[in-house]
KEKE-3310 file (N, C-alpha, C; in steps of 0.2 Angstrom, whole numbers, plus 5000, padded with zeros to 4 digits):
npx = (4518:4506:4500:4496:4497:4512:4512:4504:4515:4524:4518:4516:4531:4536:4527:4531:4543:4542:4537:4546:4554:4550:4548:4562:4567:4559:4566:4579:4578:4574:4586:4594:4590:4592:4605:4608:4601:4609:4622:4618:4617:4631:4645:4655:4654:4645:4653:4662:4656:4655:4641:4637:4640:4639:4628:4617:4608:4609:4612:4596:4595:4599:4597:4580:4584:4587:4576:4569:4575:4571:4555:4556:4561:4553:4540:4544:4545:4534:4529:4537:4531:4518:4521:4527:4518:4507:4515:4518:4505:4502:4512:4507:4494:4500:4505:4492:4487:4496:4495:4483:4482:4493:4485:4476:4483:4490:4502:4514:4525:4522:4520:4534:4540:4532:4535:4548:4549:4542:4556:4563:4560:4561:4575:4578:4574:4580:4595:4596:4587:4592:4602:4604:4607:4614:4619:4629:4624:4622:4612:4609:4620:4631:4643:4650:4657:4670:4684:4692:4709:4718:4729:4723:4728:4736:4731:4724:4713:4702:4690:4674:4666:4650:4642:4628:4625:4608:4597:4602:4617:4628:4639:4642:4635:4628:4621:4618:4614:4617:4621:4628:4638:4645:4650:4656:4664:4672:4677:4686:4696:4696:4698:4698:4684:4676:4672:4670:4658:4651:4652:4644:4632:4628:4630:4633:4616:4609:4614:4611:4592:4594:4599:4588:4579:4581:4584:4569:4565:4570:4572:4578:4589:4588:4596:4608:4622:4630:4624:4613:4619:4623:4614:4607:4616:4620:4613:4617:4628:4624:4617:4628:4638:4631:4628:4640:4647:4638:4641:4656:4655:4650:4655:4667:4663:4660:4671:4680:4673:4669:4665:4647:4642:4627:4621:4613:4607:4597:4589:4586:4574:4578:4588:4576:4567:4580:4583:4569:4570:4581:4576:4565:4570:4577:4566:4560:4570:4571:4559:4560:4572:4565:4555:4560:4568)
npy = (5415:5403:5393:5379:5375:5372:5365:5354:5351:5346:5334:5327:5326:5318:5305:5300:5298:5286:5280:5278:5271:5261:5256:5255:5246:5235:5235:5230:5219:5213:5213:5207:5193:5190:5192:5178:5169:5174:5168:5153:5152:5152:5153:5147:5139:5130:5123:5118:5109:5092:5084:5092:5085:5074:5070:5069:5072:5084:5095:5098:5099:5112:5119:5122:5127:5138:5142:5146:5158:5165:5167:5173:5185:5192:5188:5200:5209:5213:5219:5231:5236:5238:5249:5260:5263:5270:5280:5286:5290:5296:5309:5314:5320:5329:5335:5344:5347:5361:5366:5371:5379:5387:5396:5400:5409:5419:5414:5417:5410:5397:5387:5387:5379:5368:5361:5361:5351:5341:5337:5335:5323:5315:5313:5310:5294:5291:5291:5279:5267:5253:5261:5255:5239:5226:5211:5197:5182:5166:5158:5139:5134:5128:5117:5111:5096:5091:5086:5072:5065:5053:5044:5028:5018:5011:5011:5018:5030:5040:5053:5060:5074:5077:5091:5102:5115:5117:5131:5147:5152:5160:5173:5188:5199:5213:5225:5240:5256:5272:5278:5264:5262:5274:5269:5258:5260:5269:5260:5252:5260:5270:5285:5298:5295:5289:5301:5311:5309:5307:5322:5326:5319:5320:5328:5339:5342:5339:5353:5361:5359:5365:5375:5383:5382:5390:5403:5400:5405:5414:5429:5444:5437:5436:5442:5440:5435:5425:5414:5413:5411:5397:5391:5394:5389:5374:5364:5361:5351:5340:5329:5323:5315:5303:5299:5295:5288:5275:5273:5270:5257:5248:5247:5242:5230:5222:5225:5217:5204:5189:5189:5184:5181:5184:5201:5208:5225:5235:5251:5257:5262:5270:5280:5287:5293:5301:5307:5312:5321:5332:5339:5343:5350:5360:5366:5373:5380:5389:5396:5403:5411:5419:5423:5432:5442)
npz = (5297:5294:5308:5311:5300:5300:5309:5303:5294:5303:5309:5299:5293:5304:5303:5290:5291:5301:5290:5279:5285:5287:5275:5270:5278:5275:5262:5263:5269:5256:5249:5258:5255:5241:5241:5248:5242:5229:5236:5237:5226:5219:5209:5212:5223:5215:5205:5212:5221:5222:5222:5211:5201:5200:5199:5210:5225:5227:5219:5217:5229:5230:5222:5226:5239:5235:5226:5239:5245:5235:5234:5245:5243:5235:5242:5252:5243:5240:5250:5252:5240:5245:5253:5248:5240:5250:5256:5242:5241:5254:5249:5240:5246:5257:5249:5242:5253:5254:5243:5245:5258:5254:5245:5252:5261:5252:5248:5259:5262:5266:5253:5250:5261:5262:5251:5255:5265:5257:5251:5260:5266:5254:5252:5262:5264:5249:5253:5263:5255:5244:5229:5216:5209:5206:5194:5187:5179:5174:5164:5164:5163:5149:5150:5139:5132:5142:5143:5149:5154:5159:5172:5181:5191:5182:5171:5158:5156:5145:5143:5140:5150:5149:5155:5162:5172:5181:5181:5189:5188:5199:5197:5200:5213:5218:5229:5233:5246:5247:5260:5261:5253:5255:5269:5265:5257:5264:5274:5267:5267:5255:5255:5248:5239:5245:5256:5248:5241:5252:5257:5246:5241:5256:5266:5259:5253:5265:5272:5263:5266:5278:5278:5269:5275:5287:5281:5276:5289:5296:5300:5292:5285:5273:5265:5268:5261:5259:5266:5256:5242:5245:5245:5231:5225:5227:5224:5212:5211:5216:5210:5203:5207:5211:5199:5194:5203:5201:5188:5191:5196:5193:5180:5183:5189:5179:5169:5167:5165:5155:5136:5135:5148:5158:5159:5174:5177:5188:5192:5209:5221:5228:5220:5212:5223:5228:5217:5218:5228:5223:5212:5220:5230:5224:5218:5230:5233:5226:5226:5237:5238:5224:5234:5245:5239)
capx = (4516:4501:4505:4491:4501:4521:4510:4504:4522:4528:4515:4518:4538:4537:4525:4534:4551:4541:4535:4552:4559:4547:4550:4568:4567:4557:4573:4584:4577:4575:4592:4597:4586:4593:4612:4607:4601:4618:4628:4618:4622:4638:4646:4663:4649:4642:4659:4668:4651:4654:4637:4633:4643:4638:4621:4614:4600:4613:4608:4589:4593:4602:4588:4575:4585:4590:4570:4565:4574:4569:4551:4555:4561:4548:4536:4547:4545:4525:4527:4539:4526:4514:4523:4529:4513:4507:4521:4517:4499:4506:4515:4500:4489:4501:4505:4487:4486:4502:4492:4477:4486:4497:4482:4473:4487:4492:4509:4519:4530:4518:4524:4542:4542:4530:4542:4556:4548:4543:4563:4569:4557:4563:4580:4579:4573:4585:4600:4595:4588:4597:4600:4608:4606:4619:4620:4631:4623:4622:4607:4608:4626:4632:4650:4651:4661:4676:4688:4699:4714:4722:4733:4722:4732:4741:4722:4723:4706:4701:4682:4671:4661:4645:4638:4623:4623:4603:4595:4606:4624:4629:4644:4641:4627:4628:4615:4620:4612:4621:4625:4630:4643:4650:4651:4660:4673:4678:4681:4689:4702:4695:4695:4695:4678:4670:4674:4666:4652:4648:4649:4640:4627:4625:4632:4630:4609:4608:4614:4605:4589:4595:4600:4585:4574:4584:4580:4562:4560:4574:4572:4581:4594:4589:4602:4616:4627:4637:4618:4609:4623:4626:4606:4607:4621:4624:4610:4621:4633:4618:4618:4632:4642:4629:4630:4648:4647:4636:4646:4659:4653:4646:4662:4674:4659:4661:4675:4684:4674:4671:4657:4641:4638:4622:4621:4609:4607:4590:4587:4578:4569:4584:4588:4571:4569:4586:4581:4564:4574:4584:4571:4560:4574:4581:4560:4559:4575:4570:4552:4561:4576:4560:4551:4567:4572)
capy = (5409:5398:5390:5376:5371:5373:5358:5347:5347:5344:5327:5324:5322:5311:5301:5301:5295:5282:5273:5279:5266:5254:5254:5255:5238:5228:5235:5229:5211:5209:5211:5200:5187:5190:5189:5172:5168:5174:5163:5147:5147:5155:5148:5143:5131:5124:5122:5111:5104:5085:5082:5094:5083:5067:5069:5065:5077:5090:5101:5099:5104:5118:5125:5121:5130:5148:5146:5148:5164:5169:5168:5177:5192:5191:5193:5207:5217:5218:5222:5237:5240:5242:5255:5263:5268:5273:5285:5293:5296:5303:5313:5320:5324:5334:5343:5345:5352:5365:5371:5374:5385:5392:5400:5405:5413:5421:5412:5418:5405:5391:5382:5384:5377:5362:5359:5358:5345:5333:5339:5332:5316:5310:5313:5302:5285:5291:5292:5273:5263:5254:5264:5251:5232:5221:5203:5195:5176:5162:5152:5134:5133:5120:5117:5108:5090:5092:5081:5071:5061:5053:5033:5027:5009:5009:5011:5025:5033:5044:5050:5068:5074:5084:5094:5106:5117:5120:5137:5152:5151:5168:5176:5191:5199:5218:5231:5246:5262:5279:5274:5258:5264:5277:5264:5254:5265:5272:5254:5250:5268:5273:5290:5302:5293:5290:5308:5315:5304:5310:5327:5327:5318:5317:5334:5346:5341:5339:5360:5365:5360:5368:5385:5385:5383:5395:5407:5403:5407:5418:5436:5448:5434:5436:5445:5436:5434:5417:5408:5413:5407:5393:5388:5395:5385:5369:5358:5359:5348:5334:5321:5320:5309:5296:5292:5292:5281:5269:5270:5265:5253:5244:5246:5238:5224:5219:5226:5211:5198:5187:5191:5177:5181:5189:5204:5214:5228:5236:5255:5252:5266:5277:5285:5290:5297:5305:5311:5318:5327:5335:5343:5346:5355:5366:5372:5377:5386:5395:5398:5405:5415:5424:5427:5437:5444)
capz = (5294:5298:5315:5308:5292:5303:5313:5302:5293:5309:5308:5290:5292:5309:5299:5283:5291:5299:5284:5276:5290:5285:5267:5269:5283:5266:5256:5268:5268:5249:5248:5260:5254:5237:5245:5250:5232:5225:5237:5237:5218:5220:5201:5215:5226:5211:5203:5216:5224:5218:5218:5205:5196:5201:5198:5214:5225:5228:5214:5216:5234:5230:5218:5228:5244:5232:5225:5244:5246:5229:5236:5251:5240:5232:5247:5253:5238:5241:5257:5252:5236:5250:5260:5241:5237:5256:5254:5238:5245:5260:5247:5238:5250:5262:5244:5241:5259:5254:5239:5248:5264:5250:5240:5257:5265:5246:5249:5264:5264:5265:5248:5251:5269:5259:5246:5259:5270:5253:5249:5267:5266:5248:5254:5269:5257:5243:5256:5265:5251:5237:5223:5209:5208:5199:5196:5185:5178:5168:5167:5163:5159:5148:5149:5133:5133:5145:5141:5154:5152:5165:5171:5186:5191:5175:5166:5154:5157:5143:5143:5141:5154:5148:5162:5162:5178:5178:5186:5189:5192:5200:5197:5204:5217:5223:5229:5240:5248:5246:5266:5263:5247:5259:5273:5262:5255:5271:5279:5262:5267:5250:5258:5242:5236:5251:5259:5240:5241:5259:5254:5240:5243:5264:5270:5256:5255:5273:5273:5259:5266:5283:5277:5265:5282:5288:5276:5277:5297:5299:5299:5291:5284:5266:5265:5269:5253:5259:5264:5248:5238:5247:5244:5224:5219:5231:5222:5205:5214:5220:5207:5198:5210:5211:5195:5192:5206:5199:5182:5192:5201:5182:5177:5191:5191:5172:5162:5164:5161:5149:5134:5134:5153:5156:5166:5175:5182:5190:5196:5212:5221:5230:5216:5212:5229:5228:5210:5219:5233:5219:5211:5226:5234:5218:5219:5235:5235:5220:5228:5241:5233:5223:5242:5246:5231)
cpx = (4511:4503:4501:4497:4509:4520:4507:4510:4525:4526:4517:4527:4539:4534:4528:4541:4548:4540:4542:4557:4558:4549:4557:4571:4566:4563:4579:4585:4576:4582:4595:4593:4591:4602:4612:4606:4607:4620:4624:4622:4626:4642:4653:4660:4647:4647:4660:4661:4652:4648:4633:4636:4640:4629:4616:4609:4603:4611:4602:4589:4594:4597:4584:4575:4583:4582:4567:4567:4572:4562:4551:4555:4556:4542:4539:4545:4538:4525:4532:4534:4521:4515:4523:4523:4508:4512:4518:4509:4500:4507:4510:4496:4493:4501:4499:4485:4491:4497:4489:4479:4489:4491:4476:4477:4490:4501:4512:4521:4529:4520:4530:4544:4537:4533:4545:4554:4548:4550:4565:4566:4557:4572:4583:4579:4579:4591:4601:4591:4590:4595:4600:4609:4609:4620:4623:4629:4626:4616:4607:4615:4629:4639:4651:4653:4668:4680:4691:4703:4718:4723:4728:4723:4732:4733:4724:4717:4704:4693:4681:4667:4657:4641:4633:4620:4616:4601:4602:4615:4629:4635:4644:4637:4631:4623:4616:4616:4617:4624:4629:4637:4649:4655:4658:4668:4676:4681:4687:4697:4702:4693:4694:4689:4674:4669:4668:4659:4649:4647:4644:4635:4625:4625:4627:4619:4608:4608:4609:4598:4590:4595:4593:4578:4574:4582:4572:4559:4563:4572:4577:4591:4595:4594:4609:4618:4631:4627:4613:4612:4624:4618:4604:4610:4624:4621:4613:4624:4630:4620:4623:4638:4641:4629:4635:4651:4644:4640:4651:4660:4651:4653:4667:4670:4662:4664:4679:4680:4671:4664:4653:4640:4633:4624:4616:4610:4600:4591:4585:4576:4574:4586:4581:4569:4574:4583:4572:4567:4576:4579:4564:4564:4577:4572:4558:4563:4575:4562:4554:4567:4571:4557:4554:4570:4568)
cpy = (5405:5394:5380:5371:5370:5365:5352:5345:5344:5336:5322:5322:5317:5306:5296:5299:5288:5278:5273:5270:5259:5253:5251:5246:5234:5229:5231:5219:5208:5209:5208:5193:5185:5187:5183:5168:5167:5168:5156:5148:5151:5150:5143:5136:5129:5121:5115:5110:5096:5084:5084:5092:5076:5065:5066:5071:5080:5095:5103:5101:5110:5121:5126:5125:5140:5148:5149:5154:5168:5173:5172:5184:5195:5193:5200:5213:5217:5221:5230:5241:5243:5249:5263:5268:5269:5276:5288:5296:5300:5311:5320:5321:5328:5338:5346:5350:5360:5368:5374:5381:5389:5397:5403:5408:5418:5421:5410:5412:5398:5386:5381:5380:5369:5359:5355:5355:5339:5332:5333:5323:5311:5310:5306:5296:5287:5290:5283:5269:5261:5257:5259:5244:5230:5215:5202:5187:5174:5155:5147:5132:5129:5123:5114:5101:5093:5084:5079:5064:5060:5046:5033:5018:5007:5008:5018:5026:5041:5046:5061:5067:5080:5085:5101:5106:5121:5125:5142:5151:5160:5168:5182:5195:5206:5223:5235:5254:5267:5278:5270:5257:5267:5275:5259:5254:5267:5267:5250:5255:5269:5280:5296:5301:5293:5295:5315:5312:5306:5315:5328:5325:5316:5325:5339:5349:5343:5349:5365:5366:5364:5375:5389:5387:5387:5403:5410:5407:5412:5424:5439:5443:5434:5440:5444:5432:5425:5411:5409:5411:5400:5387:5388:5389:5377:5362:5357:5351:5341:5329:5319:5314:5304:5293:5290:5285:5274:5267:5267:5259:5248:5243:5244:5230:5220:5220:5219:5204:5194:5189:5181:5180:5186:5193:5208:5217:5234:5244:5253:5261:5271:5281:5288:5293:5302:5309:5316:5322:5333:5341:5347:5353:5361:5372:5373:5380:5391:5397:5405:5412:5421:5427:5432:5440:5451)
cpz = (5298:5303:5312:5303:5297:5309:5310:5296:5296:5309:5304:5293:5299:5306:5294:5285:5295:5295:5282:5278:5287:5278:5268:5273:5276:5262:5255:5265:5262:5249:5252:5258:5246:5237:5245:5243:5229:5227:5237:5230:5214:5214:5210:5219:5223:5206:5208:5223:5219:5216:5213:5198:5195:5198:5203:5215:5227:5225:5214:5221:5235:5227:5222:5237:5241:5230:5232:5244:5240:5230:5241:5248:5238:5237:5251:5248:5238:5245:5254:5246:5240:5254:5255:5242:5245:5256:5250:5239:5247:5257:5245:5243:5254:5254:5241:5246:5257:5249:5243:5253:5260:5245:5245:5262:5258:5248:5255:5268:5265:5258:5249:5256:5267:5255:5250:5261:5265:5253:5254:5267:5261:5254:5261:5266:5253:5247:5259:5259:5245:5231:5215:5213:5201:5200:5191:5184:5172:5168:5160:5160:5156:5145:5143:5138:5137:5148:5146:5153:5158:5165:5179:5184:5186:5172:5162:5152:5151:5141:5142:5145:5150:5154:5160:5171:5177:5183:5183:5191:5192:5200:5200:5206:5221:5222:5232:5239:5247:5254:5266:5260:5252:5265:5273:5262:5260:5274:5274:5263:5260:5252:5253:5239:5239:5254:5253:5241:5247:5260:5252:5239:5250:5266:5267:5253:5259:5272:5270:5262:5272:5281:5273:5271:5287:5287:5276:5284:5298:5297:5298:5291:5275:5262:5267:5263:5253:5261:5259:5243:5238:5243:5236:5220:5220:5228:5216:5207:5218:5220:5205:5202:5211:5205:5191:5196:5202:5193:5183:5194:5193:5181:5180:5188:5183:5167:5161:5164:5154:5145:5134:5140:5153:5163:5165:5179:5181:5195:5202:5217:5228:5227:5213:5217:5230:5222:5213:5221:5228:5214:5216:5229:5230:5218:5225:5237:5231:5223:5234:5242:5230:5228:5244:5243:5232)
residu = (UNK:UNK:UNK:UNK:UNK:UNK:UNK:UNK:UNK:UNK:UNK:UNK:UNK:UNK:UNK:UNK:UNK:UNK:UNK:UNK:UNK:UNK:UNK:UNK:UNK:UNK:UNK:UNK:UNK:UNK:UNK:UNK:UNK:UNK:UNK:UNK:UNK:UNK:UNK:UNK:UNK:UNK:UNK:UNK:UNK:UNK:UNK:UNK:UNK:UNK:UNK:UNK:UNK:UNK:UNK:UNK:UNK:UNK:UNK:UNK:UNK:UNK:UNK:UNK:UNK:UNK:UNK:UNK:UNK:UNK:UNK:UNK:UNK:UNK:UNK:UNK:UNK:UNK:UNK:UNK:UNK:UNK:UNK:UNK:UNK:UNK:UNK:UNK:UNK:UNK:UNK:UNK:UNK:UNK:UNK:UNK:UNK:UNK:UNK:UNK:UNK:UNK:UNK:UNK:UNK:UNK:UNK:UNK:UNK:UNK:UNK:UNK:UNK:UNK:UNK:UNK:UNK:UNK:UNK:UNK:UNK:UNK:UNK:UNK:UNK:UNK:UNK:UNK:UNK:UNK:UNK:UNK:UNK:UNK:UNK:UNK:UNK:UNK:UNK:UNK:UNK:UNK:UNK:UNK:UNK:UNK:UNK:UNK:UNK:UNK:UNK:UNK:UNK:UNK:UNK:UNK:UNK:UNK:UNK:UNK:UNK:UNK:UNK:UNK:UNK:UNK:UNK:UNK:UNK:UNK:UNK:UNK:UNK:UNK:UNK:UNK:UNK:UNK:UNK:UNK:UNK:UNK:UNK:UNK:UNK:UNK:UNK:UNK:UNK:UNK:UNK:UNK:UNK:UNK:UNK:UNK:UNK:UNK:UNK:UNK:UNK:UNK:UNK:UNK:UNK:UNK:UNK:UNK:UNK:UNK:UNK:UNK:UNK:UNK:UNK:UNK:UNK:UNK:UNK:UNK:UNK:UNK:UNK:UNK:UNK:UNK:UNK:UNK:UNK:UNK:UNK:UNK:UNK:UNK:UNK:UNK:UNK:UNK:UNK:UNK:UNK:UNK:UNK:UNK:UNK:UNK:UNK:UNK:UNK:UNK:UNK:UNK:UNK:UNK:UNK:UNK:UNK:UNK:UNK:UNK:UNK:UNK:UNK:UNK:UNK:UNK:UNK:UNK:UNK:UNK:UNK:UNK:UNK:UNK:UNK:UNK:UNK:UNK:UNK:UNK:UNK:UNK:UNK:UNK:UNK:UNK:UNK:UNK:UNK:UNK:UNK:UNK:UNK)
# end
């Protein structure tokens, strides 16, 4: 194989997990910033806040706190749009260099071994940034008239209150990594999901692209019936846990409650990196398969 091209993959993927880092840093801090959002207007703090009853400058400080981290989020997510698309450059032009070496060396092994590197460089983002964004709201709540009946020194006090909580009032706020899921559940002793989950999408990738890399440099291994199996049939078994995870994760968050709340919820660029791997990785183990065949 070209010594040439085996070095500027070598560049491309130190490169390519820097930015990785960097993207993954801006991921980090929108969701911390957004975290902060939820809890200032957390429905329990703006519930049993007096002054969001009273009407003083409690509420206007509240909003005027959760818009600041709104905007941070917000400069965050340019700064990762930034890295975004300085990444899928990156992407195309190494796979532009991979054509090129691949149609002047007529193959040998040059596109599988470019494959695998995009394969290994999605997988790293898809692995550390979040993949699924869930909020539970309610903007601009208006509790109706709430009635109160009460004897304050022998007064019998009967009156409604109308309250309109303005802005968002969060019910619930989570974002998590394929990391941060498994992290979770295993400190959670959720060891059956988090064990599946670590597997399925940490280990059994991680091998894949290993044995496939294997494959490509090794000699006289194409021939091994347990690692050509293993590289045939391993990417079946990719996707399917993330997004049962995330169904459940939907479904834990909002079966119980009540209908009128709004809910979102936002892909965010984990699963498209994880979704690129998966296909990167299924064609350059089938590039590779045919090489050996």
């Amino acid at each position: 194989m070209n010594k040439l091209f085996i070095g500027i993959s070598a560049v491309f993927l130190v490169a390519s997990f820097i930015l990785n880092l960097q993207l993954t840093k801006a991921g980090q801090r929108i969701k911390i910033q957004k975290e902060k959002y939820a809890d200032t207007l957390n429905f329990k703090e703006r519930f049993l806040d007096p002054g969001e009853w009273t009407g003083d400058t409690a509420e206007r400080a509240k909003l005027n706190k959760a818009a600041t981290y709104a905007d941070k989020a917000k400069l965050y997510h340019r700064q990762s749009n930034k890295y975004f698309w300085i990444i899928i450059a990156s992407y195309f032009i190494f796979l532009l260099i991979t054509f090129f070496f691949s149609r002047r060396m007529d193959g040998a092994g040059v596109l599988p071994l470019g494959i695998t590197v995009l394969a290994l460089a999605c997988l790293h983002i898809g692995l550390t940034y979040p993949m699924l964004e869930i909020t539970a709201l309610e903007r601009d709540l208006d509790i109706g008239a709430l009635p109160i009946k009460t004897n304050v020194m022998g007064f019998n006090v009967d009156l409604n209150i109308e309250q309109v909580f303005e802005g968002d009032m969060i019910f619930y706020y989570q974002s998590k990594s394929v990391l941060e899921l498994v992290q979770t559940l295993l400190a959670q002793k959720n060891w059956v999901v988090g064990i599946s989950i670590l597997a399925f999408s940490i280990l059994i990738p991680l091998l894949k692209l290993l044995f496939t890399s294997v494959l490509l440099f090794g000699r006289g291994l194409s021939e091994n019936k347990l690692m050509t199996y293993f590289v045939r049939y391993a990417g079946k078994w990719s996707m399917a846990d993330v997004f049962v995870v995330a169904v459940f994760l939907a479904f834990l968050a909002f079966s119980n409650m009540q209908v009128g709340i709004t809910t979102e919820s936002n892909v965010l660029l984990g699963l498209y990196f994880f979704l690129g791997y998966c296909v990167l990785s299924i064609w350059s183990s089938q590039l590779i398969l045919n090489k050996n065949a």
